[in-house]
MMTF fields as JSON, N, C-alpha, C and O atoms, coordinates in Angstrom:
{
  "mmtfVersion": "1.0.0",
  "mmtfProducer": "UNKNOWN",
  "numBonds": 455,
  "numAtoms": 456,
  "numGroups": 114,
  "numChains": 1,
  "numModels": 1,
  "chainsPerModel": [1],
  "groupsPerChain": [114],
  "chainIdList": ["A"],
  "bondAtomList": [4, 2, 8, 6, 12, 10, 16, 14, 20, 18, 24, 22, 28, 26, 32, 30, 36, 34, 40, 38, 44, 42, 48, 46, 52, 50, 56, 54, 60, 58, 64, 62, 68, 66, 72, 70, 76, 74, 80, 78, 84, 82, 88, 86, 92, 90, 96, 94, 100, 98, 104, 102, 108, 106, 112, 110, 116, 114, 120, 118, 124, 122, 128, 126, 132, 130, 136, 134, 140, 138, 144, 142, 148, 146, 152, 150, 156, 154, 160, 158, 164, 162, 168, 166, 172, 170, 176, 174, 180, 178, 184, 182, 188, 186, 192, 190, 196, 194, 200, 198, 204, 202, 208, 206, 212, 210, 216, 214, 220, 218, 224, 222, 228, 226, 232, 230, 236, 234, 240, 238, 244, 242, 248, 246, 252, 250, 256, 254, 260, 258, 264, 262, 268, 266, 272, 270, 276, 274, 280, 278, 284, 282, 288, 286, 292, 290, 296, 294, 300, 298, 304, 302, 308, 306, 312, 310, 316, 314, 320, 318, 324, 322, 328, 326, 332, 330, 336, 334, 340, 338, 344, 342, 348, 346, 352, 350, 356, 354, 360, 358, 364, 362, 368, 366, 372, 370, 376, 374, 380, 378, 384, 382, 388, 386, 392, 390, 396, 394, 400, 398, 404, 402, 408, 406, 412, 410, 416, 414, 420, 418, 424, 422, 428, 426, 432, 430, 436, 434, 440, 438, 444, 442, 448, 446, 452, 450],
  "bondOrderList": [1, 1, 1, 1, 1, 1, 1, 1, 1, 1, 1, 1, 1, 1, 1, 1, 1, 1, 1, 1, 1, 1, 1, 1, 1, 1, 1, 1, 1, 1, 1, 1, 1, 1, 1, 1, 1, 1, 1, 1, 1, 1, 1, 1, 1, 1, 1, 1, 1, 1, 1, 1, 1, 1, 1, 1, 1, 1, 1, 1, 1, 1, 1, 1, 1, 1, 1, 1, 1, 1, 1, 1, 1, 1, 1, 1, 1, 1, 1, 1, 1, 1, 1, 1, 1, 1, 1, 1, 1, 1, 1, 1, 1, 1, 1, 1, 1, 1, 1, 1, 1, 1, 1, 1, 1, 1, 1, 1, 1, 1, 1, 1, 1],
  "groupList": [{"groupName": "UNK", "atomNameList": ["N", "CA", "C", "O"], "elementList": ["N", "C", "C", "O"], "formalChargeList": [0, 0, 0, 0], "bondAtomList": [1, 0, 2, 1, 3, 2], "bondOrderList": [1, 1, 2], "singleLetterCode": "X", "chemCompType": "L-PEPTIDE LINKING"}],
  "groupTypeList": [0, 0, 0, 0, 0, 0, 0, 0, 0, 0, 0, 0, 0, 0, 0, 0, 0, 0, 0, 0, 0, 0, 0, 0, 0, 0, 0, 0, 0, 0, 0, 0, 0, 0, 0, 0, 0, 0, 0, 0, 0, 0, 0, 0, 0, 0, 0, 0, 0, 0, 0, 0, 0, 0, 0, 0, 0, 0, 0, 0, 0, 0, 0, 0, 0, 0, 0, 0, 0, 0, 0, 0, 0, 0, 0, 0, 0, 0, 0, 0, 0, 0, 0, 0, 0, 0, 0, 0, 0, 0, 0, 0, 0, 0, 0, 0, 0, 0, 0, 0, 0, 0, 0, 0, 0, 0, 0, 0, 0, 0, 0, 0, 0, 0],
  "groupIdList": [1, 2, 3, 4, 5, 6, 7, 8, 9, 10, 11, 12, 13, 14, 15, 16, 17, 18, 19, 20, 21, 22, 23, 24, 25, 26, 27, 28, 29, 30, 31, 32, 33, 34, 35, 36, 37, 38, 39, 40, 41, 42, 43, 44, 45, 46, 47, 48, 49, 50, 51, 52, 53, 54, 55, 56, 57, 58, 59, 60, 61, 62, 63, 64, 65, 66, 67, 68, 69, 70, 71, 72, 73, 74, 75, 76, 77, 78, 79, 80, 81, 82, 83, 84, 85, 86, 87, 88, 89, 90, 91, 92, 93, 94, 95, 96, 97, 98, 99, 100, 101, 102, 103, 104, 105, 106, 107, 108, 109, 110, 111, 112, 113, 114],
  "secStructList": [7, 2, 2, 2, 2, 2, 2, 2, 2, 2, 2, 2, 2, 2, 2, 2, 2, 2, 2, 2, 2, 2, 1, 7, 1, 6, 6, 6, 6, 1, 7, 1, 2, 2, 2, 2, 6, 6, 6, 6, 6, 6, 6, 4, 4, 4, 6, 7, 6, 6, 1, 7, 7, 7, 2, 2, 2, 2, 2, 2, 2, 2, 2, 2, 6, 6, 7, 2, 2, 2, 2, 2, 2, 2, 2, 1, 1, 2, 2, 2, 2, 2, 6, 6, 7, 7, 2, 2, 2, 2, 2, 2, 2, 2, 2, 2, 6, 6, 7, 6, 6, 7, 7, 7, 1, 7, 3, 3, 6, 6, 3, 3, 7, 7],
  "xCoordList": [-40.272, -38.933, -38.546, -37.976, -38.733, -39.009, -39.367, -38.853, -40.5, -41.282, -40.581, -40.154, -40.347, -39.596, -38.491, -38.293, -37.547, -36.011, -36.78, -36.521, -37.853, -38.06, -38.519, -38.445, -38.893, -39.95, -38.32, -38.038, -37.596, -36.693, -35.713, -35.84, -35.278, -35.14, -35.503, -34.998, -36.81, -37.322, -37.994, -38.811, -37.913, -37.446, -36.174, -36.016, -35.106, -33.869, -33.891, -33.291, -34.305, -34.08, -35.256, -35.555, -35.98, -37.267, -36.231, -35.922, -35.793, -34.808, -33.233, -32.623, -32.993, -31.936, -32.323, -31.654, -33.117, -33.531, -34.283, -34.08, -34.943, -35.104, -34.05, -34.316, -32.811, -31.749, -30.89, -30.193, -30.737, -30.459, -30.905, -30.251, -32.258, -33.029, -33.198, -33.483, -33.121, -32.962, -31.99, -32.112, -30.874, -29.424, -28.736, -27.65, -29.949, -29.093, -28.699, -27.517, -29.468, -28.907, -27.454, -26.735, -26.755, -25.645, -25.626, -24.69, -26.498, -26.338, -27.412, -28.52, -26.814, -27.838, -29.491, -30.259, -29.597, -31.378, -32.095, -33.308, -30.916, -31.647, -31.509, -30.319, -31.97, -32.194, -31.171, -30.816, -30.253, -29.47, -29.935, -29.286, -31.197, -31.885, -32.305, -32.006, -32.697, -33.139, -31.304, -30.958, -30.774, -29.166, -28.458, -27.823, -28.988, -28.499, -29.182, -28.627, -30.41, -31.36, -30.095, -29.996, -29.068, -28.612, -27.486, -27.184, -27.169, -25.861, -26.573, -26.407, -27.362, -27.558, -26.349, -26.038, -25.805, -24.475, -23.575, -22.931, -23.53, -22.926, -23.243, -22.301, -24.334, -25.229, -23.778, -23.155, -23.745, -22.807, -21.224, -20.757, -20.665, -19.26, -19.51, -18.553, -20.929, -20.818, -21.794, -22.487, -21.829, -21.866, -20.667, -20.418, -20.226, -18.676, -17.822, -17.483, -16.974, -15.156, -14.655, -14.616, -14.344, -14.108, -14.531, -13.765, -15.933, -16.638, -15.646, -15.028, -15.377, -15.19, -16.563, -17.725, -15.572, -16.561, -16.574, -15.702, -18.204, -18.192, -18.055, -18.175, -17.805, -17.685, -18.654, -18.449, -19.703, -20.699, -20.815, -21.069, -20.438, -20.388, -19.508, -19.828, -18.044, -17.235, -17.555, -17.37, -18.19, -18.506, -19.455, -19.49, -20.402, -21.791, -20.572, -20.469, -19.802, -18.921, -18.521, -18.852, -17.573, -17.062, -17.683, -16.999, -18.997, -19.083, -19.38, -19.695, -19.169, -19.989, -18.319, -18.108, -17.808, -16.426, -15.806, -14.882, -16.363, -16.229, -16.765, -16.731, -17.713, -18.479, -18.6, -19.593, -17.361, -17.966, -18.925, -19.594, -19.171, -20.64, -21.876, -22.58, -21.844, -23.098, -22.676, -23.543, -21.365, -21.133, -21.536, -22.47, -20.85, -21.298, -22.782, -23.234, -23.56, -24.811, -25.847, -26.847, -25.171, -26.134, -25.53, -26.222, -24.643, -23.795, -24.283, -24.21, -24.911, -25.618, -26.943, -27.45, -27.769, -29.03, -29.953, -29.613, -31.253, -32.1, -32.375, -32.774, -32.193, -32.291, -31.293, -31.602, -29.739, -29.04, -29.163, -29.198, -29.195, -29.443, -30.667, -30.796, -31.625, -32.349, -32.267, -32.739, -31.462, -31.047, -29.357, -28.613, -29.513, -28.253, -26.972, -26.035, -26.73, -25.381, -24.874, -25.524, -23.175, -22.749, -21.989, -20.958, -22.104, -21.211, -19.881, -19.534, -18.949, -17.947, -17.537, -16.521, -17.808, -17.685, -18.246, -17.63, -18.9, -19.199, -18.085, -17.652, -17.729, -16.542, -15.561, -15.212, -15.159, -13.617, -13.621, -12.648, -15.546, -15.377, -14.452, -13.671, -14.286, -13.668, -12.259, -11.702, -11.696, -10.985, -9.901, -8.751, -11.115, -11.049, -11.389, -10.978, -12.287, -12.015, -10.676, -10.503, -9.776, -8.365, -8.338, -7.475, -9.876, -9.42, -8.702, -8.926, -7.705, -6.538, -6.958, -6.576, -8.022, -8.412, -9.518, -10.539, -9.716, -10.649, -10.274, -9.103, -11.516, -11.292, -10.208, -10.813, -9.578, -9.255, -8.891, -8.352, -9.61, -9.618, -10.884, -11.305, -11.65, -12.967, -14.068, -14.645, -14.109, -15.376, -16.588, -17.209, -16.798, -18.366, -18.944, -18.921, -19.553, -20.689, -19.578, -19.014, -19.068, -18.466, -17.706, -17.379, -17.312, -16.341, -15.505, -16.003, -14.326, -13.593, -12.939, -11.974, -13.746, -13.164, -11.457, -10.86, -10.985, -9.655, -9.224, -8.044],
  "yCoordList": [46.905, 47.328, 46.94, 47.836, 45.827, 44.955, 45.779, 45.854, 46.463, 47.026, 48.371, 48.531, 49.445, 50.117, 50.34, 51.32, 49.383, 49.494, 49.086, 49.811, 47.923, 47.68, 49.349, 49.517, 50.184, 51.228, 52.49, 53.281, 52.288, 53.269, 52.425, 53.132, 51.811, 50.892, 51.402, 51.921, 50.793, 51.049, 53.073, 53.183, 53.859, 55.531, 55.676, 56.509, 54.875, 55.103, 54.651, 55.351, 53.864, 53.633, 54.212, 53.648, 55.203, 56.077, 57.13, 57.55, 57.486, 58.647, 58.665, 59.554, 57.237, 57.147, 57.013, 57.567, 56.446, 56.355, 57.815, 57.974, 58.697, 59.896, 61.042, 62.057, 60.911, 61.534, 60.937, 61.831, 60.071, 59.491, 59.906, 60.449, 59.53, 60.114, 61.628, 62.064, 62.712, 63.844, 64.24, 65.041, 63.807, 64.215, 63.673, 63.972, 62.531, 61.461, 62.322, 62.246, 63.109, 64.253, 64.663, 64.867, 64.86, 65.557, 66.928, 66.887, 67.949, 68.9, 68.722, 69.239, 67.988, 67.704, 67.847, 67.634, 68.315, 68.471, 69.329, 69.47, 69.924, 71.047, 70.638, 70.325, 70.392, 70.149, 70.565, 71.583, 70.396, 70.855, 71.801, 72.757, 72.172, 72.565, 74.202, 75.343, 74.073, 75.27, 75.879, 76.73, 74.963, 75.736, 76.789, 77.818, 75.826, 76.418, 78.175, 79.053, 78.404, 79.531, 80.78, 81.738, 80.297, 80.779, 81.557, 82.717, 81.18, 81.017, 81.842, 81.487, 82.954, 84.266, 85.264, 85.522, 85.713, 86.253, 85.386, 86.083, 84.357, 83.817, 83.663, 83.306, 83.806, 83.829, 84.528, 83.884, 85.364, 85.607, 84.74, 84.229, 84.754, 84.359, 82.566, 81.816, 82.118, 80.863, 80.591, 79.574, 81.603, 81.599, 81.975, 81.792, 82.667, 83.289, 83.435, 84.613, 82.55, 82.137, 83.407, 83.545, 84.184, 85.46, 86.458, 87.253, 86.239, 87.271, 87.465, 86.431, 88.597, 88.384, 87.931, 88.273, 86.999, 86.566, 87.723, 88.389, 87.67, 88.92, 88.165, 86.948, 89.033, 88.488, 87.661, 86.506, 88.23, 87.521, 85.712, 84.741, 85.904, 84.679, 83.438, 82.261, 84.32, 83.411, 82.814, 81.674, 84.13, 83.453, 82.348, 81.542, 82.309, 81.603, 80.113, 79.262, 79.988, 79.194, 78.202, 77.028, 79.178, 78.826, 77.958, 77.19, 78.075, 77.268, 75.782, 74.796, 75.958, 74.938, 73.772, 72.561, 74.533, 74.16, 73.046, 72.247, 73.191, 71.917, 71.091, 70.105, 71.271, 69.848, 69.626, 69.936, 68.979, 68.705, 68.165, 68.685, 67.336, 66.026, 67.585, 67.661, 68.505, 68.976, 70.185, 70.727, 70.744, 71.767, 70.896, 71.158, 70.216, 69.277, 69.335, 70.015, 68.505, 68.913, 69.56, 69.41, 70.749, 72.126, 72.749, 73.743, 72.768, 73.6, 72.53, 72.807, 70.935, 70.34, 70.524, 69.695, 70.867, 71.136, 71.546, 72.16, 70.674, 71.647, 73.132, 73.816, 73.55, 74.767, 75.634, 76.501, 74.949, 75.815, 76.035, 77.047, 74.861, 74.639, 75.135, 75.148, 75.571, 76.376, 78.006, 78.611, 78.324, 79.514, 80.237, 81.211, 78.849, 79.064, 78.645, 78.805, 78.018, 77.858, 76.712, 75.683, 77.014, 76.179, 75.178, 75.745, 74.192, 73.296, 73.826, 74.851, 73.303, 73.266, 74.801, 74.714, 76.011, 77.267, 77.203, 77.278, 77.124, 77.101, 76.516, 76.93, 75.346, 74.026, 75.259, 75.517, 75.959, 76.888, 77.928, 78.256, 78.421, 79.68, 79.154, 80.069, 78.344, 77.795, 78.443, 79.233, 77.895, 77.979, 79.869, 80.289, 80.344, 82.101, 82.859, 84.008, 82.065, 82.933, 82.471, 83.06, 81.819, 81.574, 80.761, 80.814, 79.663, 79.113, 78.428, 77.381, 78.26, 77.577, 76.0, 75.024, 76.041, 74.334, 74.313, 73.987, 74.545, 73.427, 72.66, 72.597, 71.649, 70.076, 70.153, 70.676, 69.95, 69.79, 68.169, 67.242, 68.426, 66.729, 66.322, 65.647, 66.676, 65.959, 66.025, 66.97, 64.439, 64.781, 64.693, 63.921, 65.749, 66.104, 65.971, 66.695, 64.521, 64.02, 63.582, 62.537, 64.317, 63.946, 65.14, 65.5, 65.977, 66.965, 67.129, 66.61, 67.684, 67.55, 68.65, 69.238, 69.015, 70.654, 70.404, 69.377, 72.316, 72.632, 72.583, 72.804],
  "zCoordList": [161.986, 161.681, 160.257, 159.635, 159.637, 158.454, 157.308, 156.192, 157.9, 156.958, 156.772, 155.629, 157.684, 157.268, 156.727, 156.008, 157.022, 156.09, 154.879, 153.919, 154.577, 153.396, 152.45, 151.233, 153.31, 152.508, 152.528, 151.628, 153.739, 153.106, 151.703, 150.703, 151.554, 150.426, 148.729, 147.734, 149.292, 147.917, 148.003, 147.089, 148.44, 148.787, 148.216, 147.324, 148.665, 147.845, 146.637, 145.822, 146.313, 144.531, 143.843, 142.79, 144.205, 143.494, 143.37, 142.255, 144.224, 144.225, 143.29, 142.697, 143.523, 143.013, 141.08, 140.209, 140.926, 139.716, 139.175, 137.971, 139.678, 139.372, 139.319, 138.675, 140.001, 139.51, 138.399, 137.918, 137.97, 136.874, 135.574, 134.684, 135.598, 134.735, 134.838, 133.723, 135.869, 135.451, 134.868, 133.941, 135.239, 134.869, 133.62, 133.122, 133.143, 131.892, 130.72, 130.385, 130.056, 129.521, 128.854, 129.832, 127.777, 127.324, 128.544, 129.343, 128.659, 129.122, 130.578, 130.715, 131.387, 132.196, 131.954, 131.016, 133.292, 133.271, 132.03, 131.876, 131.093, 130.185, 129.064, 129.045, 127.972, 126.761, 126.008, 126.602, 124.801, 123.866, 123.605, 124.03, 122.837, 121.745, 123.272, 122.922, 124.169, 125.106, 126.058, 126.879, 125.381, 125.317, 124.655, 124.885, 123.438, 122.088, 122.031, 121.371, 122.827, 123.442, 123.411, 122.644, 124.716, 125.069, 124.226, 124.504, 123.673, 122.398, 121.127, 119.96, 121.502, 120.738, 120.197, 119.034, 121.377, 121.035, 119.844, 119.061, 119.734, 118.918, 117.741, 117.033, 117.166, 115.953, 114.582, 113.738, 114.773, 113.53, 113.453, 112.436, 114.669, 114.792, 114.404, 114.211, 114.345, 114.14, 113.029, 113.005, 112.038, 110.74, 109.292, 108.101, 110.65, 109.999, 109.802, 109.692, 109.637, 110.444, 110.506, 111.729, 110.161, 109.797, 111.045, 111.591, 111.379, 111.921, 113.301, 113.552, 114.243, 115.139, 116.396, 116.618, 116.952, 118.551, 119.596, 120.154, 119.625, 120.604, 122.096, 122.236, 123.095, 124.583, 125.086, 125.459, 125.102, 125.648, 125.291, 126.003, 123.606, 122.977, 123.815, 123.985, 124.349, 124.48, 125.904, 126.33, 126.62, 128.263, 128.305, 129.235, 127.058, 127.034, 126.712, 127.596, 125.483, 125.028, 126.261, 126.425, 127.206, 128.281, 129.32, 129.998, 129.452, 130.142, 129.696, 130.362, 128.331, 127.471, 127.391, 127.335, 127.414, 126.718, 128.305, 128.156, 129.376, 130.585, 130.443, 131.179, 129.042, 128.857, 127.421, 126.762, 126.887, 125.345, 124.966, 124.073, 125.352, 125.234, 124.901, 123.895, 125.877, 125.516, 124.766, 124.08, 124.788, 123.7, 122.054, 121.297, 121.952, 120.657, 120.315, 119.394, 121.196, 120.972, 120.689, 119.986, 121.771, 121.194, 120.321, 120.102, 119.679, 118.383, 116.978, 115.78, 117.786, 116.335, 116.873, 116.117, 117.452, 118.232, 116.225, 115.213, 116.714, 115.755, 115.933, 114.99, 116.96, 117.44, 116.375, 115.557, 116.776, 116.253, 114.424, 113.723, 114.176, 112.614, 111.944, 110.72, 112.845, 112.789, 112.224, 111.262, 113.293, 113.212, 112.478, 112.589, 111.67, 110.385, 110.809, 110.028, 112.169, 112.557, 111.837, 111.65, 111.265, 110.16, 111.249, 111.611, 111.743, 113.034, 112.575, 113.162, 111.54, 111.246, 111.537, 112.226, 111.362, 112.054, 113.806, 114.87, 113.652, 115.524, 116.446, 117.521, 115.642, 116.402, 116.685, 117.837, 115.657, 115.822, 117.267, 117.945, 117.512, 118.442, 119.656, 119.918, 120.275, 121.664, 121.416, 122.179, 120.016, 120.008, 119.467, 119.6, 118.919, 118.169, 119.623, 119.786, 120.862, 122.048, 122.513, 123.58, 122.298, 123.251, 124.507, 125.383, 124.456, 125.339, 125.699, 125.092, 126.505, 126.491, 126.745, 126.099, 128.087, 128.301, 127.403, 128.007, 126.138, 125.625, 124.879, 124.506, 124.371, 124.382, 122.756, 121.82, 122.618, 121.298, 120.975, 121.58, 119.444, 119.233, 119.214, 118.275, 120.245, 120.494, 119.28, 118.741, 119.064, 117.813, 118.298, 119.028, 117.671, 117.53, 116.04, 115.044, 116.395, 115.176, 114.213, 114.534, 112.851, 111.859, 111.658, 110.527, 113.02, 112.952, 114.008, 115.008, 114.242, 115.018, 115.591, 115.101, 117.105, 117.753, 116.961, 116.639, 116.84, 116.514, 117.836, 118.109]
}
């Protein structure tokens, strides 16, 4: 009997410590940088203050925008900086789609969502 509570025990903290570590993450289980993937549509509007944000951009935005920790991230992602995104333009799209709940204030790195 000993032996088994001991083995479910240590079962729970293999488990408990492997969700931790999957989830430790800005953007959970998924990488910034295989986020930032996603955030194609946005390529001009977050080179461009100017440019208009197309839809797709803002839905991809949206879901990003319930989680600043990982919107931040992948908008500084090598990925994105990669592919020319200026942060200080990207920070504004949340706000050029109209979302009403996003984070404002929140710094990201050495900039600060509008």
């Amino acid at each position: 009997m000993a032996s088994s509570l001991k083995f479910l025990c240590i079962l729970g903290m293999i488990l408990l410590v492997g969700v931790v570590v999957d989830g430790a993450g800005e953007c959970g289980r998924s990488s910034p940088d295989n986020e930032a993937m996603k955030l194609a549509p946005c390529a001009g509007a977050a080179q461009d203050a100017n440019a208009a944000v197309p839809g797709g951009c803002c839905a991809q935005i949206k879901r990003f925008s319930q989680n600043p920790k990982c919107l931040c991230a992948v908008l500084l992602s090598d990925t994105a900086k990669a592919s020319g995104v200026q942060p200080e333009v990207a920070l504004t799209i949340p706000k050029r789609c109209n979302f009403a709940n996003r984070p404002v204030g929140y710094k990201c790195g050495p900039y600060t969502l509008p």
